[in-house]
N, C-alpha and C positions, 0 to 999 in steps of 0.2 A: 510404679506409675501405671495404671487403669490404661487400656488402651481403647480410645472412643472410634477410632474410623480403620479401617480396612482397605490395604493398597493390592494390589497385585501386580506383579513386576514379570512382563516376560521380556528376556532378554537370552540372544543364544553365544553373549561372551562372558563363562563365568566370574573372570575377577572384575567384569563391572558390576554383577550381580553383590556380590560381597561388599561392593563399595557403597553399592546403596541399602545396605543392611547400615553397612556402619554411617550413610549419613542419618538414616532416620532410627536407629536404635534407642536412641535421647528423647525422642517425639513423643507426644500421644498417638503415635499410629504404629496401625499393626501391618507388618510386612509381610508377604507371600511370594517369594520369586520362582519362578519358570525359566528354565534353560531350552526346552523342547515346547512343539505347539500345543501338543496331543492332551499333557496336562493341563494346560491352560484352559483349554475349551470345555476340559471334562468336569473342572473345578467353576468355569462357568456353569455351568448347566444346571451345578447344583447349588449354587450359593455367588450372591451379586456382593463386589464389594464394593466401597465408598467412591475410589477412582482405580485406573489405571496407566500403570506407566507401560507405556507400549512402544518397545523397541522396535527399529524400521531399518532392516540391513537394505546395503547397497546391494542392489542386484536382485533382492527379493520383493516379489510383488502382491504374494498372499496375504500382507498384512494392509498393502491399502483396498487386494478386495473385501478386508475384513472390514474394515474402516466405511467401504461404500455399502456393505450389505448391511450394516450396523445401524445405517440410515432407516432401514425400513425395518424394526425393531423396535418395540416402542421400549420395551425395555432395555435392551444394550441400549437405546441411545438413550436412556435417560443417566447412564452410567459414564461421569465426567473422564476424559482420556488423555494423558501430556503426552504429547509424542516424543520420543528421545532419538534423535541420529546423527549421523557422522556425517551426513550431507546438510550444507549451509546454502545450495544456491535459490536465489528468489524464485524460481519457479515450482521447484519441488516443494518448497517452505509453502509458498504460496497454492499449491494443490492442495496440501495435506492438511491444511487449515480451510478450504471452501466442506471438508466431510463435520464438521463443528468440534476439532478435537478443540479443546480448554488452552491448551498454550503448545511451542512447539521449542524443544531446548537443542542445541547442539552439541554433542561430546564434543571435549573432554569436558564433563559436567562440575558446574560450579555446585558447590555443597549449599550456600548462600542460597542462591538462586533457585533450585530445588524446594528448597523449605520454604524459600517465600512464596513458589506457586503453589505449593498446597495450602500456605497459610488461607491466602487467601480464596484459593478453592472453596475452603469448607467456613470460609467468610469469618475469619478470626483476627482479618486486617481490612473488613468492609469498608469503617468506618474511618478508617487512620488514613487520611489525608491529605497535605501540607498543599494550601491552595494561592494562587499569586496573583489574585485579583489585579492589582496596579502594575504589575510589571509592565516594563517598557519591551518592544520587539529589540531583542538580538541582534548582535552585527553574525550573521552566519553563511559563511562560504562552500560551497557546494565546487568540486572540480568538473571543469568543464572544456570541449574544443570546440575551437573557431574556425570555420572552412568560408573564405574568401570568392564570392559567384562572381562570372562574368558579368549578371546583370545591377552590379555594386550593391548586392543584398549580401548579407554572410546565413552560412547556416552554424545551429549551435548544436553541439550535440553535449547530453547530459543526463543526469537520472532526474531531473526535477520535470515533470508535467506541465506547460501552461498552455493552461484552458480557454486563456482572455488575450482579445488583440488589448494589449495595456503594455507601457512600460516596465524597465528593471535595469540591475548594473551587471558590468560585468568589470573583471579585472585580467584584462590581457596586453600583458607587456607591449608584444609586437604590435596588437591592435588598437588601442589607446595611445601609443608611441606616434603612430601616422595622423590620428584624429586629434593633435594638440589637446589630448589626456581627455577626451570626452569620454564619460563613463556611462553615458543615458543612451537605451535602444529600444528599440520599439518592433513589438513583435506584432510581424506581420498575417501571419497564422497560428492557430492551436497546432501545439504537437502533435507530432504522431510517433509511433514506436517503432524502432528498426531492428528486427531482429538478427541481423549482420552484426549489428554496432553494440545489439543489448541496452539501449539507450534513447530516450526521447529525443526527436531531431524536429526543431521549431527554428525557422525560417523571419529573421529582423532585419531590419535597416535601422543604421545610425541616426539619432536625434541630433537637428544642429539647439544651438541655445535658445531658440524663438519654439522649440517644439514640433519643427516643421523637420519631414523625411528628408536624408540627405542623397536618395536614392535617386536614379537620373529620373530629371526633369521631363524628357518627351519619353514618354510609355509609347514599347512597341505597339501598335495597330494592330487590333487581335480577328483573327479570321472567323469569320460567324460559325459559332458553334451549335450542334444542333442541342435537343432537351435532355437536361440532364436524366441517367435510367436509374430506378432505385429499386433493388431484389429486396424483397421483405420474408424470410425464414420465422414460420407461426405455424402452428396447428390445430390454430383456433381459427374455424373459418369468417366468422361474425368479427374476429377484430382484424382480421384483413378487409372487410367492407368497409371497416373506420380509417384504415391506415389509408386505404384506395384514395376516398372521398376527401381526406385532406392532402395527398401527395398529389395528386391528379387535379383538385379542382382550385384548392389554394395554393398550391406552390409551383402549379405549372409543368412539373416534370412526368417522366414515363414510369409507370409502375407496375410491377411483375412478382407475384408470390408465389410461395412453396410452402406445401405444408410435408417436404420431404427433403431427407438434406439430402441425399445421392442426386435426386433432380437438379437441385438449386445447386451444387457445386459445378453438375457437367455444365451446367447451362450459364454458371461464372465462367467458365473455361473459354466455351464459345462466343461469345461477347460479353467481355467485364463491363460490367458496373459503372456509376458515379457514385454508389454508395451500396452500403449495403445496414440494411438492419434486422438483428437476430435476437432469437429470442434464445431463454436458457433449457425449459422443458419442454421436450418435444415427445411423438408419439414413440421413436428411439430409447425414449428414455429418459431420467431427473438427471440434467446439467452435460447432457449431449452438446448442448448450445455451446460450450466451452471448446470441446472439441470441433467445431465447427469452425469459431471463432480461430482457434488456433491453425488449422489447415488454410483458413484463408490467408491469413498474415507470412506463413511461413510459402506457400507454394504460389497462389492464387493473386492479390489480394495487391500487393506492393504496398503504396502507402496511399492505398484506395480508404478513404473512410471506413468503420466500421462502428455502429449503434447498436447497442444491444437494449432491448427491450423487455424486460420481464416484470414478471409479478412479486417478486424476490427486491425487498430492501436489506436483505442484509449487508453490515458493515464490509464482512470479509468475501463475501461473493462479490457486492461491488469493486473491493480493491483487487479480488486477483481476475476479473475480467479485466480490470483498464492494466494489470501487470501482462499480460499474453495475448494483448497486441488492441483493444478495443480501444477505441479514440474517444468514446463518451458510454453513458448510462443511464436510463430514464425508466422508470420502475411505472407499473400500469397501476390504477387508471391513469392512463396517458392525458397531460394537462395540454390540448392542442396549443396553444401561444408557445409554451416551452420546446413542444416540439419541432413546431414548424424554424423557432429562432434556430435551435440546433442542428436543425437537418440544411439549412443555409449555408450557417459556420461552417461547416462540416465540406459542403460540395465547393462553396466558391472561394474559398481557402489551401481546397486543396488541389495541389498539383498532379495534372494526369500521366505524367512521364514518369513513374513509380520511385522508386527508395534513392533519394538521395545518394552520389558516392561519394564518399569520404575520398581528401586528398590528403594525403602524409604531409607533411609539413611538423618538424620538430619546434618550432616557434609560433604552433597555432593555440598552445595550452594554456587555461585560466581558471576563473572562476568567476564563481557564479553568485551574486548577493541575493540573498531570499529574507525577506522578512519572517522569523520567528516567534511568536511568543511565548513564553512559559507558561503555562496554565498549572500543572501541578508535579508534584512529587511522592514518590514512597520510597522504601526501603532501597530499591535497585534501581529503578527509572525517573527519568524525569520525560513530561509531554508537554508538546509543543502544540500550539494552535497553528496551521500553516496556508498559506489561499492555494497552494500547490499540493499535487499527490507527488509523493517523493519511494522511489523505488526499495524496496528493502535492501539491507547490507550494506546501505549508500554511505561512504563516510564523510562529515563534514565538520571543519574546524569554527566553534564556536567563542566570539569573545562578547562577556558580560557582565555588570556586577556581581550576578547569581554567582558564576562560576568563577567567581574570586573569591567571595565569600565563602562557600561551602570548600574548595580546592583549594585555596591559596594560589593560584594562576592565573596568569591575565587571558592564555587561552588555552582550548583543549581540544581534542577530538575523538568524536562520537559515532554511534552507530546505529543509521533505523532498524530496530528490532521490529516493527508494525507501523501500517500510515493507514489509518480509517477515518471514513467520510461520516460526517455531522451533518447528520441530513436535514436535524433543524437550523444550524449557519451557513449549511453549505460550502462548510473547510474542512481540511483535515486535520486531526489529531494522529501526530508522530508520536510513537513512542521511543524514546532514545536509551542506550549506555553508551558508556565511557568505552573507545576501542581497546583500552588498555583495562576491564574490569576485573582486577586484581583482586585480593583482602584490602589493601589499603584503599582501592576506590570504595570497598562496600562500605572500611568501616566509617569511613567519613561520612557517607549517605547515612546510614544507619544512626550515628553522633546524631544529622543535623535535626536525622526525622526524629527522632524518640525526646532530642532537648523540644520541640515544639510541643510534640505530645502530652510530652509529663507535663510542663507549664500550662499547658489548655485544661488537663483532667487537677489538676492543682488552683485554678481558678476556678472552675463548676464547682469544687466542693468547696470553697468559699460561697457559693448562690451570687458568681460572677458572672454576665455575660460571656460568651466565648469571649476566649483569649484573642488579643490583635495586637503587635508589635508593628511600628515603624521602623524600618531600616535604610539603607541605600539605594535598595530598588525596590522600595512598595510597601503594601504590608502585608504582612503573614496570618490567614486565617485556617485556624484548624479545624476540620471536620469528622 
């Protein structure tokens, strides 16, 4: 067998090194592995190959500054990189995907999984498919806790995002027990992220049946507050004249820039905020804004708002700002109506008395109902369309005809491997597996995708229109 494309593997454990010889030995690709750096770079220097699988040990940090210097390369970065490590937590995942590596796997490495990211790497699974137009939304339960306030509001804490004062259910024994099994809540503010908790903490009151809040009737009499202050982090001076002229003359509030983070942090320190908004590239340096972002959340910041504004739409720069602590994201040319709505939500939403505390209570545990919808499938994943960002790693028990039909089960449970914003619908697209993704979960996905396949390329060469079957939930077009 001809070998068409060129990997290079560096990796400093060698019997994973041998494992990925014997998973791609079969393939049309040709294998190079690296146990040490020294070759690796030197073999760079002389010859680029197709992609790279680029090991990432715990404890070692030269390979994300390879990863960040790679950035300003036009050729390493035009050279595709799957990240491979032993570390799975959403913040790491979530850094080492904002450098543009291709995908991110975690040992102990699936052979499956492996092959289908290259497959489709070098785009030899483009076009393969399996799309669910009709599908209905999913009954999908998300885990979650319920913390009971004095002021008869509860707070929820959980990995699902919600951006909108709107409606949702929840399923909590103890708390549905006291409400004669009322499952309808109403969220009173967009989340915000609590880095204690690792979790979004968004703040509702119970709906009674007429729709109306069941939260007490006479609202405390609030002491005149003065105008709200908003820091704006840029080092563009001309769109700080813009920000100015809309915070200052339409929304009323006080406004303060920085085109220096050391400034702009002492000067959080000394009187925080009612908000704050940042940008990502500053004169610091590409995606400093992160680190900014992140110092405020963690030391600074409590559950002070936080807007980042950039010129960057990217799908995964957007998702790992709102994962590391940002409350929202508005990419420039800034559309003022949008921003002004958000910079609202954002101040008079949120509470000044910082990060929620969590009260222990072994009966405050539930779930959480999120409408899902299926949008498509391949070989390993299946994605969801969702009006929430849903944290990576997040598990959630799904029941549906999809996943009876392809499983045999009436339910199962999954895992966000990815959640990226659709910035033409304004939802996100989760990407899911199965918690338990075995041989038997692949080869089942594999059965369901390749039977649609072959009977779609079985119809073209009939001079059929694509193939369309009706089923129990929808119909199945292939593409």
């Amino acid at each position: 067998m001809s070998k068409t494309k060129i990997i290079y593997c560096l990796d400093s454990d060698t019997e994973y090194l041998k494992l990925i010889v014997k998973f791609i030995e079969s393939s049309p690709y040709e294998v190079k592995c690296f146990e040490k750096k020294e070759p690796f770079f030197e073999a760079l220097n002389s010859n680029y190959p197709d992609c790279i699988l680029l090991g990432l040990d715990k404890g070692d940090d030269s390979m994300t500054h390879f990863l960040k210097k790679r950035l300003n390369d036009k050729v390493l970065r035009s050279i595709p990189i799957i990240a491979i490590s032993e570390e799975k937590g959403r913040s790491v995942v979530s850094e080492v995907m904002t450098y543009e590596v291709f995908d991110y796997l975690v040992k102990p490495i699936n052979s499956y999984l492996l092959i289908m990211a290259l497959r489709k790497l070098f785009h030899e699974t483009k076009d393969k498919v399996v799309k669910f137009p009709d599908e209905t939304n999913s009954v999908v339960l998300f885990p979650a806790e319920i913390q009971l306030n004095k002021d008869k509001t509860f707070t929820l804490y959980s990995s699902v995002k919600i951006t909108k004062t709107e409606s949702f259910n929840l399923q909590v024994p103890a708390l549905t027990a006291s409400v004669e099994q009322e499952k309808s809540f109403l969220c009173e503010r967009p989340s915000t992220f609590s880095k204690t908790e690792n979790n979004f903490v968004t703040s509702f009151t119970i709906r009674d049946k007429k729709g109306a809040s069941t939260a007490a009737a006479q609202p405390t009499p609030k002491k005149p507050q003065s105008k709200p202050r908003v820091i704006h982090l840029d080092d563009d001076v001309d769109f700080h004249i813009l920000i100015k002229k809309i915070v200052e003359d339409k929304l009323n509030y006080i406004y303060e820039s920085f085109d220096n983070c050391k400034e702009m942090l002492l000067a959080s320190k000394q009187t925080p905020p009612s908000a704050y908004i940042v940008d990502l590239n500053l004169h610091e340096g590409a995606g400093v804004g992160y680190t900014v972002v992140k110092a405020l959340r963690n030391t600074i910041a409590g559950n002070t708002p936080i807007l980042i504004l950039s010129g960057s739409n990217n799908p995964s720069e957007i998702t790992y700002g709102l994962e590391i602590g940002a409350d929202d994201y508005l990419t420039k040319p800034v559309d003022v109506k949008l921003f002004m709505t958000k910079m609202m939500q954002l101040i008079e939403h949120t509470s000044p008395t910082g990060e929620t505390q969590k009260t222990q209570n072994k009966d405050n545990t539930g779930t959480i109902e999120i409408p899902l919808k299926a949008q498509t499938m391949d070989e390993g994943y299946i994605y969801f369309q969702s009006p929430y960002f849903i944290l990576k790693e997040t598990r959630f028990s799904i029941k549906s005809r999809l996943v009876q039909d392809i499983f045999s089960v009436e339910e199962m449970v999954f895992v966000t491997h990815d959640c990226n914003l659709d910035i033409a619908t304004s939802t996100y697209t989760i990407k899911a597996i199965a918690k338990d993704s075995n041989e038997q979960y692949f080869a089942q996905m594999r059965k369901e995708f390749i039977l649609h396949c072959n009977c779609h390329w079985i119809w073209c060469i009939c001079g059929i229109f694509p193939w369309q079957r009706t089923n129990g939930f929808g119909k199945w077009i292939i593409f």
